[in-house]
C-alpha positions as CSV (number, residue, x, y, z in Angstrom):
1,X,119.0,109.0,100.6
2,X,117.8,107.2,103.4
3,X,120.3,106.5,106.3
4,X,119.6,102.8,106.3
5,X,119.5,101.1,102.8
6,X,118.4,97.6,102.3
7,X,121.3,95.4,101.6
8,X,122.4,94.2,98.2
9,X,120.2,91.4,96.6
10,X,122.4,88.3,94.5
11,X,123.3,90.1,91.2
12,X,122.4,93.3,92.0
13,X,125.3,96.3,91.5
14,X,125.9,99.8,92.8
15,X,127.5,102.6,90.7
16,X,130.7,103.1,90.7
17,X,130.0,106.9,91.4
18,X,128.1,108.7,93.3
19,X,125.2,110.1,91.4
20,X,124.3,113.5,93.4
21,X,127.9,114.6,92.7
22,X,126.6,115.2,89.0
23,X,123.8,117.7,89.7
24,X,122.5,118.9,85.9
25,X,119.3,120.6,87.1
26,X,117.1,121.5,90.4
27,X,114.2,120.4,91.4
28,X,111.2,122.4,93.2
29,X,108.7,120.4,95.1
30,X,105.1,121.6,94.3
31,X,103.7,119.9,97.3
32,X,103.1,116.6,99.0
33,X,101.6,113.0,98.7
34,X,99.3,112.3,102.1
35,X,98.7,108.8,102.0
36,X,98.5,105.6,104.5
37,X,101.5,103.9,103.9
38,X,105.0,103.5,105.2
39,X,108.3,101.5,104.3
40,X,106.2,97.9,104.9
41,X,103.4,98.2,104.2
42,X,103.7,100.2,100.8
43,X,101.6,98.6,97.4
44,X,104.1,97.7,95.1
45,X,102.1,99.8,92.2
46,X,98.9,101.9,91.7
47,X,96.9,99.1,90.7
48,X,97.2,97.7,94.3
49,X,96.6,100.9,95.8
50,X,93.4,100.6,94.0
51,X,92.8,97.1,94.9
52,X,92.9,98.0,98.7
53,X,90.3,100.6,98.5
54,X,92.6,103.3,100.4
55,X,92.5,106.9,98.4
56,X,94.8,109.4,99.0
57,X,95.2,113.4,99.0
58,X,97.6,116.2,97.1
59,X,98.7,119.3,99.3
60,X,100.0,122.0,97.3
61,X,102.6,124.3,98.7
62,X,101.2,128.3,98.7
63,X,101.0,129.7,95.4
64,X,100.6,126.9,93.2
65,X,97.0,126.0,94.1
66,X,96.0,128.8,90.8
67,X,97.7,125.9,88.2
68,X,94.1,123.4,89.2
69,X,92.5,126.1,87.4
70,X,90.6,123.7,84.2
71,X,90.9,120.4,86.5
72,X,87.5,119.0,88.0
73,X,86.7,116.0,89.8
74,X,86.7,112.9,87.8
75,X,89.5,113.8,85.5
76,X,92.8,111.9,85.1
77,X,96.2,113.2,85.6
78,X,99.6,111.9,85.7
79,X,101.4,112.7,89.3
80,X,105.6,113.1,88.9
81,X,106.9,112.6,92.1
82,X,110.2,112.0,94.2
83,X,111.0,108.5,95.9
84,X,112.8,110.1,98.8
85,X,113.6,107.2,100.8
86,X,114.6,105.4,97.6
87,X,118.0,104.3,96.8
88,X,120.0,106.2,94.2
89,X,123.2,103.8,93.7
90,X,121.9,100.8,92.1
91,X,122.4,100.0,88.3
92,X,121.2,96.5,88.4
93,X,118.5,95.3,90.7
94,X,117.0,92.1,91.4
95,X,113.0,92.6,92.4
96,X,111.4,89.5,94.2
97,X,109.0,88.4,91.4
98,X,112.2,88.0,89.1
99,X,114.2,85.5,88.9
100,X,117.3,87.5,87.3
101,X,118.9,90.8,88.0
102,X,118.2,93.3,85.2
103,X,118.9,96.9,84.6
104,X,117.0,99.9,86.6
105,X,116.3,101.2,83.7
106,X,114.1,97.8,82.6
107,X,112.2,98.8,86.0
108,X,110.0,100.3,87.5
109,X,111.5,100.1,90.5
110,X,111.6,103.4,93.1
111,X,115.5,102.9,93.3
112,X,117.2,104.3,90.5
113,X,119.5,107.9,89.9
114,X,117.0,110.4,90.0
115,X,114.2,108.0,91.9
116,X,111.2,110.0,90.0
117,X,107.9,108.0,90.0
118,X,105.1,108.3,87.7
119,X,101.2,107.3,88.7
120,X,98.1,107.7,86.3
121,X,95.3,108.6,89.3
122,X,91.6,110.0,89.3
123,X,90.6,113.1,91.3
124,X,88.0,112.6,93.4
125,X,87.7,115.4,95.3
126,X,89.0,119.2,94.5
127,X,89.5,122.2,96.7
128,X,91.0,124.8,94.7
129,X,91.0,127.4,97.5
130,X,92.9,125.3,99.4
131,X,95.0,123.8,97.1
132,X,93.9,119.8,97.7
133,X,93.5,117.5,95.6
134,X,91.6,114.0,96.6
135,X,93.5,111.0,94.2
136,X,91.8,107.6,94.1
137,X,95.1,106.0,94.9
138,X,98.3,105.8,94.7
139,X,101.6,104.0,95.9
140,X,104.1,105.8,97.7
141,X,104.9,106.8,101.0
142,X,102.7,109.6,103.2
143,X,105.1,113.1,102.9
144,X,106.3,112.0,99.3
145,X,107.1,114.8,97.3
146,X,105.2,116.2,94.7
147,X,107.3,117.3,91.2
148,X,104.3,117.9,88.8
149,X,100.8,117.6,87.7
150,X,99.8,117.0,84.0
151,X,96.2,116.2,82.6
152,X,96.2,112.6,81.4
153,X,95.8,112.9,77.6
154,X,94.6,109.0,77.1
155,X,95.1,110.0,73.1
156,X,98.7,110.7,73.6
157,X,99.6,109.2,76.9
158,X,99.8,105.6,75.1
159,X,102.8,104.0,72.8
160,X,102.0,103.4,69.5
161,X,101.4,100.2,68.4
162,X,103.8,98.3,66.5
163,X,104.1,97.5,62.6
């Protein structure tokens, strides 16, 4: 977590515990994010990402570039990845555009327990040799880790509608 976390918005609320003192699971990072943005000047989704025109890169760490094999430029896939400057402690937050608090898990926030992001992108560019991938955009910060790849499957990817 980073060393300086913004302070508490009205109606906002930490946990009462700490939540890295319950470790379930680990967690290898496949590689990193390389984008433009810092803590500032980050888009607040994908979809403004898009909007500002700016793409972004994948590097994969050795040995993992082999699991692009099937992938080709133009395809979709779904990036996990870890929001490590995020904050881990809140239960309720109160984002700007609302007027209420609600809970982090009604968010889509970065700050939450495990602070794992999820982004629909395009490749754009593919260097399997090198393990590189070129992303149409995304929002997160440049170094962000990289969980996991998956191919977008726009038949399964999408709730089902309801009765």
């Amino acid at each position: 977590m980073s060393d300086t976390l913004p302070e508490l918005r009205d109606g906002e609320s930490q946990l009462e515990f700490d939540p890295l003192e319950r470790v379930d699971a680990e967690l290898r990072f496949i590689g990193r994010i390389h984008t433009p943005w810092q803590r500032g000047d980050c888009p607040k989704n994908v979809t403004r990402a898009r909007e500002s025109g700016q793409g972004a890169s994948i590097t994969l760490e050795p040995g993992f570039a082999e699991g692009l094999t099937g992938l080709s430029v133009g395809d979709g896939i779904l990036l996990f990845y870890w929001m490590h400057q995020a904050r881990r402690d809140l239960i309720t937050q109160r984002p700007r555009h609302k007027p209420e608090a609600q809970g982090t898990f009604a968010l889509r926030s970065p700050n939450r327990p495990n602070p794992i992001s999820l982004a629909a992108v395009r490749i754009t560019s593919l260097d399997l040799a090198a393990g590189r991938i070129g992303i149409d955009a995304i929002d997160c910060f440049d170094g962000t880790p990289l969980l996991d790849i998956k191919p977008s499957a726009p038949a399964v990817d999408v709730p089902p509608v309801q009765p």
